[in-house]
C-alpha positions as CSV (number, residue, x, y, z in Angstrom):
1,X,138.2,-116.1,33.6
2,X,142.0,-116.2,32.5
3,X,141.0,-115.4,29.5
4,X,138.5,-112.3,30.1
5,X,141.1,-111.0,31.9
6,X,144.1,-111.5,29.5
7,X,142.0,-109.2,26.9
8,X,141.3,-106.6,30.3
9,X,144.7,-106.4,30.5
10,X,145.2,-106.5,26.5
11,X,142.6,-103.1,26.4
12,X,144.4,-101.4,29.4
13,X,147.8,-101.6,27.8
14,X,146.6,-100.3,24.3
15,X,144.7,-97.4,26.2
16,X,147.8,-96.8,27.6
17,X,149.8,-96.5,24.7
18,X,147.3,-94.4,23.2
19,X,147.3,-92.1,26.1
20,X,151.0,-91.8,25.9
21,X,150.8,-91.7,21.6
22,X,149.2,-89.0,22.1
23,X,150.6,-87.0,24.9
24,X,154.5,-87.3,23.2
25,X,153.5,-87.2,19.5
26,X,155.0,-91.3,19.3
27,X,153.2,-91.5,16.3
28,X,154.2,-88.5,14.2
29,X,157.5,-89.1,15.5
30,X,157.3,-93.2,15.3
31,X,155.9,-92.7,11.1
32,X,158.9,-89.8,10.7
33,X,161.2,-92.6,12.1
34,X,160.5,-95.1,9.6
35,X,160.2,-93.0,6.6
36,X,163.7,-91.9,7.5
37,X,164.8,-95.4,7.3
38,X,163.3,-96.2,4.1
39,X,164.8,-92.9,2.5
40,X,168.4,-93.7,3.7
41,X,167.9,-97.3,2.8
42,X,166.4,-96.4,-0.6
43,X,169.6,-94.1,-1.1
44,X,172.3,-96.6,0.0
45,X,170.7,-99.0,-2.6
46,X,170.6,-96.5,-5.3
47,X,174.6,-95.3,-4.0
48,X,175.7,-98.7,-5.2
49,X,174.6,-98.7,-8.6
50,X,175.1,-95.0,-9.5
51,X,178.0,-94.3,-12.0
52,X,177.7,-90.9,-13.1
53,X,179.8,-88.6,-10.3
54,X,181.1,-85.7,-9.6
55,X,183.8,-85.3,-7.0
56,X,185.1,-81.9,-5.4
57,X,187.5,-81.6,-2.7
58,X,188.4,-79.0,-0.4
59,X,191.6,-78.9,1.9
60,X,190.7,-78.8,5.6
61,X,191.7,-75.0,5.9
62,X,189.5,-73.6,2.6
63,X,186.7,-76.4,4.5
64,X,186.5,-74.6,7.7
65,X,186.4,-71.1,5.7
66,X,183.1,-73.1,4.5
67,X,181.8,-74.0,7.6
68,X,182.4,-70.5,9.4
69,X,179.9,-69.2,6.5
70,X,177.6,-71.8,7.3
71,X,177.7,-71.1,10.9
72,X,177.1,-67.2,10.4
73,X,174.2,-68.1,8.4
74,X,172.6,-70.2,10.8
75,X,173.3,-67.4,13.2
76,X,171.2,-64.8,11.3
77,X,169.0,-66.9,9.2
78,X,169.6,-66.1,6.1
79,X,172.5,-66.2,3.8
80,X,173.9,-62.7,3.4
81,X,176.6,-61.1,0.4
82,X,179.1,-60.7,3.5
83,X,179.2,-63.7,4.5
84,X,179.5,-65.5,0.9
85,X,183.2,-66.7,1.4
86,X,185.2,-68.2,-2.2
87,X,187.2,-71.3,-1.3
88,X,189.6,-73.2,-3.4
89,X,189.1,-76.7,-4.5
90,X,189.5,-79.2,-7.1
91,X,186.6,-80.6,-9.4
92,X,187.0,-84.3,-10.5
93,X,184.9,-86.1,-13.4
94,X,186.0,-88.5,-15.5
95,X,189.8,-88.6,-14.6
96,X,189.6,-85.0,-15.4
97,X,190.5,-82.7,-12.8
98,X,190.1,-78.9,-12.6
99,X,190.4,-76.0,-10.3
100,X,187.9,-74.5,-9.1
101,X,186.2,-71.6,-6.6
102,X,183.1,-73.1,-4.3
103,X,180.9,-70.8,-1.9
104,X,177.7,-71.6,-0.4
105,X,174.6,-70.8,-2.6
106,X,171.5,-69.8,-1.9
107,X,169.8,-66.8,0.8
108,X,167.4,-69.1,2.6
109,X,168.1,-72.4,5.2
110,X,166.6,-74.9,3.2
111,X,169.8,-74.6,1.3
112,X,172.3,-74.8,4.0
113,X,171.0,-76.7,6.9
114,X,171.3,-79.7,6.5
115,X,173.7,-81.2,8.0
116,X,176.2,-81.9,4.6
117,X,173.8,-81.6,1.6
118,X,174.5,-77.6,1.0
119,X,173.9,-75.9,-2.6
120,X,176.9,-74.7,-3.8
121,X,178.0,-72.4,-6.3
122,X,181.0,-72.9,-8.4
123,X,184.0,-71.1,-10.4
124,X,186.1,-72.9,-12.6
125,X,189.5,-71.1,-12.4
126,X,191.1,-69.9,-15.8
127,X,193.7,-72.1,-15.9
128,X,191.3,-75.2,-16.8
129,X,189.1,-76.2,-19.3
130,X,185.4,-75.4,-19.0
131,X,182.8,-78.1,-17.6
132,X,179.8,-78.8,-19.6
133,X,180.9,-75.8,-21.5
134,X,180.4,-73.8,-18.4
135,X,183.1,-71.7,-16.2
136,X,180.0,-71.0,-13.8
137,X,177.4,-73.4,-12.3
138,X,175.5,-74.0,-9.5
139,X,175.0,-77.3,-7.3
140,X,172.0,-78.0,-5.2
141,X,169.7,-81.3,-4.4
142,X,166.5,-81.4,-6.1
143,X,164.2,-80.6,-3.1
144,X,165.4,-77.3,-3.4
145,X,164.7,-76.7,-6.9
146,X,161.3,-78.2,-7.2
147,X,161.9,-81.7,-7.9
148,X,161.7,-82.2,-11.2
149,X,159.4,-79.1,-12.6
150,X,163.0,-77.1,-12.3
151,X,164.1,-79.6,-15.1
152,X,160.5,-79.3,-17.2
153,X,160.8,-75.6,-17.0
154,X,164.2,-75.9,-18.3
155,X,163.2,-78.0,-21.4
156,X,160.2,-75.4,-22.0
157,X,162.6,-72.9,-21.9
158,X,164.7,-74.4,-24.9
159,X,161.9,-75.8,-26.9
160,X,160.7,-71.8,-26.9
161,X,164.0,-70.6,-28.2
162,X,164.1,-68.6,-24.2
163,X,167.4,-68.7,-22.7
164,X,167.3,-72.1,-20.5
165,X,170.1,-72.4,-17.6
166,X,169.9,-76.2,-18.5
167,X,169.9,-79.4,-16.0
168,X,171.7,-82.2,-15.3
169,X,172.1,-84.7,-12.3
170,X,175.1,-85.8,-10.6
171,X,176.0,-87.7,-7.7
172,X,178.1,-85.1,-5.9
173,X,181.0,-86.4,-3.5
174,X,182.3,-83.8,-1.4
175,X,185.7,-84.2,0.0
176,X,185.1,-88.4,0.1
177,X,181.5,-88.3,1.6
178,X,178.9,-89.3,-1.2
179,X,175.8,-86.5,-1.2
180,X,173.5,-88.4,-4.0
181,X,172.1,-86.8,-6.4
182,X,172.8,-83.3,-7.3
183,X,171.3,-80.9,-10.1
184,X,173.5,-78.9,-12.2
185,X,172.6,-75.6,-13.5
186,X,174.2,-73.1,-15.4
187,X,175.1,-70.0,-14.0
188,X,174.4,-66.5,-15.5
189,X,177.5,-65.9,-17.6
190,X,178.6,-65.4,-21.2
191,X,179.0,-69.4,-21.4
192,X,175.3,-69.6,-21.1
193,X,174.4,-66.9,-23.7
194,X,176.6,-68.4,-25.8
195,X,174.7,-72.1,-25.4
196,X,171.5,-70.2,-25.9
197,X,172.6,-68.7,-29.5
198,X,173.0,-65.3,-27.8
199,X,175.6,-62.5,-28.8
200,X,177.8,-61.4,-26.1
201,X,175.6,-59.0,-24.2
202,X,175.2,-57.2,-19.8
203,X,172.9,-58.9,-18.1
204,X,171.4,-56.6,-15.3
205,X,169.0,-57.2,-12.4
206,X,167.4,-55.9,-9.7
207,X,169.8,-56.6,-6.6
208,X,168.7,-58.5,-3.3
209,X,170.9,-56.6,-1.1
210,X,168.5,-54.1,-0.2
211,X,165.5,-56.4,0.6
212,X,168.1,-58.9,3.1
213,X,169.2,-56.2,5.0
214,X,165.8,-54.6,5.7
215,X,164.2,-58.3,6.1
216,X,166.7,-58.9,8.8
217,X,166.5,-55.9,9.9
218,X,162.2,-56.2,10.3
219,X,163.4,-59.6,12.2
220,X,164.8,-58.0,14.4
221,X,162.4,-55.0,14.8
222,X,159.5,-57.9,15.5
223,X,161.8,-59.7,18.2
224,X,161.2,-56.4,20.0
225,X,157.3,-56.5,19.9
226,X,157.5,-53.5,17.5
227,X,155.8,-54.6,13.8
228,X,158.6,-54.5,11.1
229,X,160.8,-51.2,10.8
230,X,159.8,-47.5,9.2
231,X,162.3,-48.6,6.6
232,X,160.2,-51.9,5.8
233,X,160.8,-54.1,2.9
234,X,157.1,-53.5,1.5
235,X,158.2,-51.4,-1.2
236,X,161.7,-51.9,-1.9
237,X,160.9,-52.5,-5.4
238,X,161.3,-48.9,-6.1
239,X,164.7,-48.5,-3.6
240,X,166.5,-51.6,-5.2
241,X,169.7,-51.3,-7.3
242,X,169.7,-52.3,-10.8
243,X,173.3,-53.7,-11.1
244,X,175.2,-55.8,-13.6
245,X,175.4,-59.6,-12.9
246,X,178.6,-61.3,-13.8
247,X,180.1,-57.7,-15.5
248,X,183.9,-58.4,-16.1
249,X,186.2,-55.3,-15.6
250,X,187.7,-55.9,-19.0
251,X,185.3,-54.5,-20.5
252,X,185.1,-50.7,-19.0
253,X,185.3,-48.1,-22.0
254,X,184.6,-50.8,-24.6
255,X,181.2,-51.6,-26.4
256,X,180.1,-53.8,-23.7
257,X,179.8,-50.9,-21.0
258,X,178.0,-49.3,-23.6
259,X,175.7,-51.8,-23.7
260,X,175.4,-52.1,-19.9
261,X,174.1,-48.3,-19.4
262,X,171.5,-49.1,-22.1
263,X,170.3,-51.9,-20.5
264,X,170.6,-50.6,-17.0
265,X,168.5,-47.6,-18.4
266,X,166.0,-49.5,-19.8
267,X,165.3,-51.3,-16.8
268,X,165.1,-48.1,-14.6
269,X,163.1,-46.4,-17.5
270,X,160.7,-49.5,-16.7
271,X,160.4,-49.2,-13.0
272,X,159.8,-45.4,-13.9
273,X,157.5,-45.8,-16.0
274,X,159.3,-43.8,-19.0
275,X,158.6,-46.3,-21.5
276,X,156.2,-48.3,-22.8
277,X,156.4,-52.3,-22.2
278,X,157.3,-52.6,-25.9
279,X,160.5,-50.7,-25.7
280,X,162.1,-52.1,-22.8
281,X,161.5,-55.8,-23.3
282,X,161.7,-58.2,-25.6
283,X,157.5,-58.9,-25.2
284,X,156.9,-61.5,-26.6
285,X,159.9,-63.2,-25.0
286,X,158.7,-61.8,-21.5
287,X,155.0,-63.1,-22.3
288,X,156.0,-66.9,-23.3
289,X,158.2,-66.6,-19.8
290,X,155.2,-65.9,-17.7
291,X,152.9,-68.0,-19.7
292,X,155.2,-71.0,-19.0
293,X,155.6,-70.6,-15.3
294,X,151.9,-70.0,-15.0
295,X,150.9,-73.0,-16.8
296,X,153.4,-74.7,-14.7
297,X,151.9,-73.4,-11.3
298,X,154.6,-71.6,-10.2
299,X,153.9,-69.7,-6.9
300,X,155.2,-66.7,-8.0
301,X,156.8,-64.7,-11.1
302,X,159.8,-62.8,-8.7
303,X,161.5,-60.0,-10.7
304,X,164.5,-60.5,-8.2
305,X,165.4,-64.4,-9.4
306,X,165.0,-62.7,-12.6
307,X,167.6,-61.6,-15.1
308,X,168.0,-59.5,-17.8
309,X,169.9,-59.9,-21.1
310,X,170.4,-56.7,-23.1
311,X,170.3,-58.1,-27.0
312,X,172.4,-56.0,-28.7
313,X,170.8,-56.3,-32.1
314,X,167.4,-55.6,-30.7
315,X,168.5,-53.1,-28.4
316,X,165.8,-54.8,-25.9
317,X,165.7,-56.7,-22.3
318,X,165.0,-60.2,-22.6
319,X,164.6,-62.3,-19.4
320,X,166.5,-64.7,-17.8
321,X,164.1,-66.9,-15.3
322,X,165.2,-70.2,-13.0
323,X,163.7,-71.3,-10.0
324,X,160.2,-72.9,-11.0
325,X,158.6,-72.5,-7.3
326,X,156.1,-75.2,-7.7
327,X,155.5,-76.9,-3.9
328,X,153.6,-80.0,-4.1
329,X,153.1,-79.6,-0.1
330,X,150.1,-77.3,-0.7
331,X,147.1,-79.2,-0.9
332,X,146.9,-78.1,-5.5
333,X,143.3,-79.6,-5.9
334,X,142.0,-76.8,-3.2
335,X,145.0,-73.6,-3.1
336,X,146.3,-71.9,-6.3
337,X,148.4,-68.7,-6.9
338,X,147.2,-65.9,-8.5
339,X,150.0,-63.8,-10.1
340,X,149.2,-64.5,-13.3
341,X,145.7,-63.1,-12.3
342,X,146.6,-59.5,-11.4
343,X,149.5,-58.0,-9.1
344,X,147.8,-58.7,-5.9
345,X,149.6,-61.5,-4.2
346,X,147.2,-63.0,-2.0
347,X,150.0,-64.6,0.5
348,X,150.1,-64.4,3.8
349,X,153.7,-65.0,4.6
350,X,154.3,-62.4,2.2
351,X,155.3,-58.9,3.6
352,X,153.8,-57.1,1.1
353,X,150.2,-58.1,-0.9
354,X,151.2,-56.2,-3.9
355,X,153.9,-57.4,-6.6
356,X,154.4,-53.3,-8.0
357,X,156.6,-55.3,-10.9
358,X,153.9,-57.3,-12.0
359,X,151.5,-54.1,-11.5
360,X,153.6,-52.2,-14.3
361,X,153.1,-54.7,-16.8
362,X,149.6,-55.3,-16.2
363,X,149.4,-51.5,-16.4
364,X,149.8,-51.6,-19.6
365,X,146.8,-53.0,-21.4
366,X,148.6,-54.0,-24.8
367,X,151.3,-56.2,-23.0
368,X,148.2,-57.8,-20.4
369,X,146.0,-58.0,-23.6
370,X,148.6,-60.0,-25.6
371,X,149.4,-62.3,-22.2
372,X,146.1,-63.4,-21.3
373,X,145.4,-64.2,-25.6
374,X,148.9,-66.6,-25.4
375,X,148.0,-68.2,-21.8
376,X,144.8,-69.1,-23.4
377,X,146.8,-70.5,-26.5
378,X,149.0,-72.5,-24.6
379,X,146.4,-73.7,-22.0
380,X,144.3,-74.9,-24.6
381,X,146.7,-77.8,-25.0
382,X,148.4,-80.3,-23.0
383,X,151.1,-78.4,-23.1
384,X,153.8,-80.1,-20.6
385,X,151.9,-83.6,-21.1
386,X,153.3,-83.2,-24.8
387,X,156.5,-81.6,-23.4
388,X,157.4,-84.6,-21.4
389,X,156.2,-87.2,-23.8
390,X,158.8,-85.6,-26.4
391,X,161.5,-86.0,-23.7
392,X,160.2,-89.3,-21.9
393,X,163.6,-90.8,-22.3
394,X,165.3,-88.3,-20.4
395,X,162.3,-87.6,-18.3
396,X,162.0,-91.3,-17.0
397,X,166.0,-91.1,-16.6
398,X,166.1,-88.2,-13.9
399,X,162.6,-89.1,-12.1
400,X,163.6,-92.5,-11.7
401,X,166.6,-90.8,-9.8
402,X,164.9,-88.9,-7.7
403,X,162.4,-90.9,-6.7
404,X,164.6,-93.3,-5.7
405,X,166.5,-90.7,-3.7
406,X,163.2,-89.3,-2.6
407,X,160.8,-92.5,-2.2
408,X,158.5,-90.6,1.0
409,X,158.5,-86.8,-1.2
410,X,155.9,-86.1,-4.4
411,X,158.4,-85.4,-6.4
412,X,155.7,-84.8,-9.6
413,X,152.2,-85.0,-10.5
414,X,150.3,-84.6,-13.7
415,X,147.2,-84.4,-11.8
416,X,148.6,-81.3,-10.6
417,X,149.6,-79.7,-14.3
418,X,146.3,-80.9,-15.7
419,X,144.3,-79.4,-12.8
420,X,146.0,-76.1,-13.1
421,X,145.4,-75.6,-17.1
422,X,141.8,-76.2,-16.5
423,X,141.8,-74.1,-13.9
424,X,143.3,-71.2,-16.2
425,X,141.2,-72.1,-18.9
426,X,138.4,-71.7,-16.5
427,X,139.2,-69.0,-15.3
428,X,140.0,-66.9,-19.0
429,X,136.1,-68.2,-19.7
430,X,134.1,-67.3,-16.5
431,X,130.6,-68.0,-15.8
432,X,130.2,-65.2,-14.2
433,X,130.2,-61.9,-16.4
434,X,129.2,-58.5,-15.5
435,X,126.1,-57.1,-13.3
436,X,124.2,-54.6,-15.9
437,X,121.3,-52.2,-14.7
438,X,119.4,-49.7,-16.7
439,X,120.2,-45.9,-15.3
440,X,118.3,-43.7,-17.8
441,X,117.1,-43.3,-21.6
442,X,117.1,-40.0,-23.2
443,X,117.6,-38.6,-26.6
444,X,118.5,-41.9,-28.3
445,X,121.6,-42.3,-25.3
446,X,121.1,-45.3,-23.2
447,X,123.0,-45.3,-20.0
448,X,124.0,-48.5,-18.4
449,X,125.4,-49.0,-14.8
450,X,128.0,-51.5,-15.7
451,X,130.1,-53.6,-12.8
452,X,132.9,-56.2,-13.6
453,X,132.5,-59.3,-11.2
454,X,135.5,-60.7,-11.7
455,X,139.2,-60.1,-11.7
456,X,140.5,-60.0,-15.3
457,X,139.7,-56.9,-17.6
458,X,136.7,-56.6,-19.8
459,X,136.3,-55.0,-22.9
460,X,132.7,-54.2,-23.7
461,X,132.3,-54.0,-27.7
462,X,128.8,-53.3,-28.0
463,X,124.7,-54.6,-28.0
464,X,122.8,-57.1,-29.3
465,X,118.7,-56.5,-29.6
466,X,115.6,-59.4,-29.3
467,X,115.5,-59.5,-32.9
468,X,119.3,-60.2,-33.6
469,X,120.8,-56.2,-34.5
470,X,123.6,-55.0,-33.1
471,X,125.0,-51.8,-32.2
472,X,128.9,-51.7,-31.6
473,X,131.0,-49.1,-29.7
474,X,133.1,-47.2,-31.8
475,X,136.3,-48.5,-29.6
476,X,135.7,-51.2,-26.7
477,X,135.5,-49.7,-23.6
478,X,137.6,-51.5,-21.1
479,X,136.4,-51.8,-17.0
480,X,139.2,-53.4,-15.0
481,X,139.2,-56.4,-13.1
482,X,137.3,-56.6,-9.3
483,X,140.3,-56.4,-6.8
484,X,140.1,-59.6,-3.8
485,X,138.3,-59.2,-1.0
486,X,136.7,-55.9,-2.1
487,X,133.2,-54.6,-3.8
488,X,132.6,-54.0,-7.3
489,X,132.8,-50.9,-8.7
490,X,129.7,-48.8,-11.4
491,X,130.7,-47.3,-14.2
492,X,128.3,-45.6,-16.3
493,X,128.3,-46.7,-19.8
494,X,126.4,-44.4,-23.1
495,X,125.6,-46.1,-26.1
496,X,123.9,-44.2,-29.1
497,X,120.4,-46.8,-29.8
498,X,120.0,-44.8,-33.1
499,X,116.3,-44.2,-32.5
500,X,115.6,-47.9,-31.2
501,X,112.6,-48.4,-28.9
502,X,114.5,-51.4,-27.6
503,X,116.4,-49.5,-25.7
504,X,113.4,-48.0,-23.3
505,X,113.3,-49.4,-19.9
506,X,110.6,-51.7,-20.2
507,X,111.8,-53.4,-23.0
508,X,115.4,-53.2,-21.7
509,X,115.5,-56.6,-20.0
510,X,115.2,-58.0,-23.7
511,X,118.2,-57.1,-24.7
512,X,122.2,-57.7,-24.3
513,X,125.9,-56.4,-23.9
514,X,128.2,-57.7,-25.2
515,X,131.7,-58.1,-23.9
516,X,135.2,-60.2,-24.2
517,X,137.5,-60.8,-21.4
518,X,140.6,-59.0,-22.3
519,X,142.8,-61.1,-24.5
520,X,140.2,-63.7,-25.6
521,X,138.3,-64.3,-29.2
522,X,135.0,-65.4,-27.5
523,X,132.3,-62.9,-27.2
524,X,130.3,-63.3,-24.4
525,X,126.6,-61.7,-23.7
526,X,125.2,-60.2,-20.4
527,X,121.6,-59.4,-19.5
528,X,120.5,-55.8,-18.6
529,X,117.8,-55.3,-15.7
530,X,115.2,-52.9,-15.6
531,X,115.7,-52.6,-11.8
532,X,118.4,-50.4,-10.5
533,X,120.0,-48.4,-7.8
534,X,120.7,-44.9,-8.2
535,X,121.6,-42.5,-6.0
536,X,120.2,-39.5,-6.3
């Protein structure tokens, strides 16, 4: 009897605890709890061993000048040109100590809210010697950068002979208080071109002034039940400034202003469609860029994180790209981005569903021809596999450091680069092809009713008969990709049959086109039906 009721009161107490489990979230909050522990604990451990630092201090009265531009960025949300405050400091590494400039980095919280782990951006002053060859760099902890693909991107970058802001990892101390580990990046400077085998040369960009002010401004419009403003930020692509980045005033009415209009030029000659692709940038520079992020699974290619260096001997744009966006939060195996797809940007905390820069480039079919032909190239491989193996040493080094710092976060996954190259690769070579009905016969001209079912290009080349002829088109004709969550569109295609009966509607369903996704070697076949829809 004791006993029965011991186990009565055992069940009561653990429905209890359930009931209240789930009515205050004691779970969630009792798992979040302990992986909290074993993060700081795994940190503290790693603290004491860690050898490699970097020390910065600040004076209380530069410190609060710090925290006031914290506090106004917490205030509005997002980290605004007005409120990016220069403080004066001193930067410590190996018994070496320089002056230096610090200011809060980056426009979003995630970089700032924590309560002491902030990215920072730093100036070393004149008067001292350059760190890592660098008088600009930037400071921020690797969950903000993507963990380590920020580093892998890096490495691409330099194995591709692109311009690569480099990594490195530091324990940063800031003003005695130990912040782990910390990546360093190169800023956008002349130090950096000059690391990269560049020529002294303006870099120019699109500016993100524009696009703050009217996303804070839409925030505030929503906070009123009104959606966004009349001024939105949808198309602020075509409104933004094209501005120099890091453009020293010693060089006004010398050969680097000179160089600065051209490239400033160019870029607007871009936007305005003046020019072709080919005499703006640098393409085939531009392509390996995008093939790289893509391959990577980058979320996005965003023209404003992107930079560009006018090369004076080519007299062309060549880009400057950081930031690899790759968040192992979303579930990879079932959700993928599509930007290297088309320019639709199927997101929906985006405010616009259109990327109008990648549009332009897409637009024209000899850059989007030669991009799709190199993602296949470099999908065809294990390209970052081979990437990392040639770099293990290093590789091992840095993961082993984060992971440590990081034990609860996903911090890599070659599941998730493998499943995205044969997703791309799948993707270039589609099983599904083109819908092809036969619309009328006359005088030797066959006309076809021709719809494109996916949502890369197609370039049909010409037809294949039963007994193995073929008939090709003087020039492919090309039928752009099926936009998302929208029908297919007919086109009406002529081909001269030269007299063949073949090409009569009852023997039609015998025959084939034949067609290549833009870009790609393999020539694919698609069946013609008889049966058809016409409107009369």
């Amino acid at each position: 009897m004791k006993k029965n009721f011991k186990n009565f009161i055992f069940v009561v107490i653990i429905f209890f605890l359930g009931i209240l489990t789930e009515r205050f979230e004691l779970d969630s909050k009792t798992v979040s709890f302990i992986k909290n522990i074993y993060e700081s604990g795994s940190r503290l451990i790693y603290n004491l061993s860690t050898k490699e630092r970097l020390e910065i201090s600040i004076d209380q009265k530069e410190f609060e000048k710090l925290l006031n531009s914290r506090k106004e960025a917490i205030d509005e949300g997002i980290l605004q040109e007005k409120m990016q405050r220069w403080v004066n400091g001193k930067l410590l590494h190996n018994n070496l100590t320089r002056d230096v400039e610090v200011r809060l980095k980056g426009v979003f919280p995630d970089h700032w809210t924590h309560s002491n782990r902030w990215s920072f951006k730093v100036k070393v002053k004149n008067n001292s010697k350059p760190f890592k060859n660098l008088n600009r760099f930037n400071l921020q902890t690797p969950e903000t950068s993507s963990f380590m693909y920020e580093w892998v991107l890096m490495k691409a970058l330099e194995k591709e002979n692109l311009i690569s802001l480099g990594i490195d990892y530091y324990d940063l101390v800031v003003n005695g208080k130990n912040l782990g580990p910390y990546m360093l990046q190169g800023g956008i400077s002349d130090e950096v071109l000059k690391i990269n085998k560049r020529e002294q040369g303006p870099i120019v960009g699109f500016s993100k002034d524009l696009f703050l002010k009217e996303f804070k401004n839409s925030q505030r419009m929503n906070k009123l039940g009104a959606t966004g403003s009349l001024n939105g930020i949808e198309d602020n692509f075509w409104r933004e400034k094209i501005q120099p980045v890091q453009f020293s005033n010693n060089n006004l009415g010398k050969t680097q202003e000179k160089y600065l209009k051209e490239a400033i030029y160019l870029l607007e000659a871009f936007r305005n469609e003046e020019k072709r692709i080919s005499e703006i940038f640098d393409v085939n520079k531009l392509i390996k860029i995008m093939v790289l992020r893509a391959l990577l699974g980058s979320s996005e290619f965003d023209y404003r994180d992107t930079k560009f260096y006018f090369n004076p001997s080519t007299k062309l744009l060549e880009p400057i790209t950081k930031e690899s966006h790759v968040d192992l939060s979303f579930n990879f195996k079932d959700y993928y981005f599509s930007w290297w797809i088309d320019s639709t940007n199927n997101k929906p905390h985006r405010p616009a569903n259109k990327s109008f820069f990648l549009d332009l480039l897409y637009k024209d079919k000899d850059f989007h021809r030669a991009f799709l032909k190199q993602l296949n190239n470099y999908t065809n491989d294990k390209y970052y596999e081979n990437l990392i193996n040639e770099n293990k040493r290093e590789f091992n080094k840095f993961y082993k450091i984060q992971k440590l710092n990081y034990p609860n976060k996903e911090i890599f996954s070659f599941d998730q680069l493998e499943i995205n190259r044969i997703r791309i690769q799948d993707f270039l070579n589609p099983v599904q092809g083109l819908n092809i009905y036969f619309s009328s016969y006359n005088k030797n001209i066959l006309e076809l009713s021709v719809s494109n079912l996916q949502r890369l290009p197609v370039e049909i080349t010409g037809i294949e008969f039963a007994d193995g002829n073929k008939i090709f088109l003087k020039e492919p004709f090309l039928i752009e990709g099926r936009k998302p969550q929208s029908s297919v569109e007919n086109i009406i295609l002529k081909f001269d049959c030269l007299f063949k009966e073949e090409c009569q509607k009852l023997l039609i369903d015998k025959q084939k086109v034949l067609f290549q996704v833009l870009g790609q070697k393999k020539t694919k076949k698609a069946n013609i039906s008889m049966h058809y829809f016409k409107s009369e």
